[in-house]
C-alpha positions as CSV (number, residue, x, y, z in Angstrom):
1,X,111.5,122.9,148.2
2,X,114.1,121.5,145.9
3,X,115.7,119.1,149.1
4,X,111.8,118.2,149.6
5,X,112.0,116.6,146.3
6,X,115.6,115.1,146.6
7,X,117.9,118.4,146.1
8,X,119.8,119.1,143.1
9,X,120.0,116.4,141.4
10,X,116.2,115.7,141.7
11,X,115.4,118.7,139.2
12,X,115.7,117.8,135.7
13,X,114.3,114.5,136.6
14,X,110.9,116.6,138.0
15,X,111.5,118.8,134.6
16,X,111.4,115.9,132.2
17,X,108.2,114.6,134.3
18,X,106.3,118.0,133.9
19,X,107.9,117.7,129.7
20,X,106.1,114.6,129.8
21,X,102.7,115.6,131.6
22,X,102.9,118.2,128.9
23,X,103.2,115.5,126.3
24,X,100.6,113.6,127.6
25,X,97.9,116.2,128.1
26,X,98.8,117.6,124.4
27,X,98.6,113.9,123.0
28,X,95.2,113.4,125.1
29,X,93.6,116.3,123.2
30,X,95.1,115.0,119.8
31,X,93.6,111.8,120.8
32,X,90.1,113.6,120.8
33,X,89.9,114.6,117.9
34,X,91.8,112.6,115.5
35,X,90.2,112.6,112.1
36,X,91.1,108.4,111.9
37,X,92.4,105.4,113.2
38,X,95.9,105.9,112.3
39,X,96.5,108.5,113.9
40,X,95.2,107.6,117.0
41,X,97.2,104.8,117.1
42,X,100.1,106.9,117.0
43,X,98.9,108.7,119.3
44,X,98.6,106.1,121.5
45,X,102.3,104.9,121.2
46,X,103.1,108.5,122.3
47,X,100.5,108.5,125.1
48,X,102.2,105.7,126.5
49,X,105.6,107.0,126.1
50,X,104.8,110.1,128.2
51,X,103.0,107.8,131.1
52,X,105.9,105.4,131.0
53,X,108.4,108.8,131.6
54,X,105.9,110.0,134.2
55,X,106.0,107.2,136.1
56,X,109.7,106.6,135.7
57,X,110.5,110.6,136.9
58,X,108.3,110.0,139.7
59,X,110.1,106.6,140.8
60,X,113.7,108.5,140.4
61,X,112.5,110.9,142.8
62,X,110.5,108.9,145.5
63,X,113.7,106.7,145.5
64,X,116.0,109.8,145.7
65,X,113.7,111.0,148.6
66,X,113.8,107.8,150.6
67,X,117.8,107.9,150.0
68,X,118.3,110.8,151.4
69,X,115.9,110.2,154.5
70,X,117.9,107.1,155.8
């Protein structure tokens, strides 16, 4: 499954992306049920950290994918 996904190289970048799905689902629940503003707003900063490493992990490994293939 690992050369599905790029080989060797392609796990820690699929670790850190599951780290930060992780991240975001915690933060997501935090986000619930935050007593105030201010904390949702830090929060959000770390919402859109995870999506932005999310995305990024899942770029690294498409490209890697398509590497490989050609």
């Amino acid at each position: 499954m690992k050369e599905w996904f790029g080989g060797d190289e392609a796990v820690p970048i699929l670790a850190g992306s599951l780290a930060a799905f992780a991240l975001f689902f915690s933060s997501f629940l935090a986000f619930l049920i935050a007593p105030d503003n201010n904390v949702r707003v830090v929060v959000l900063l770390v919402l859109g950290g995870s999506v932005a490493a999310i995305a990024g992990g899942i770029g690294v490994t498409v490209g890697n994918v398509r590497r490989d293939r050609r």
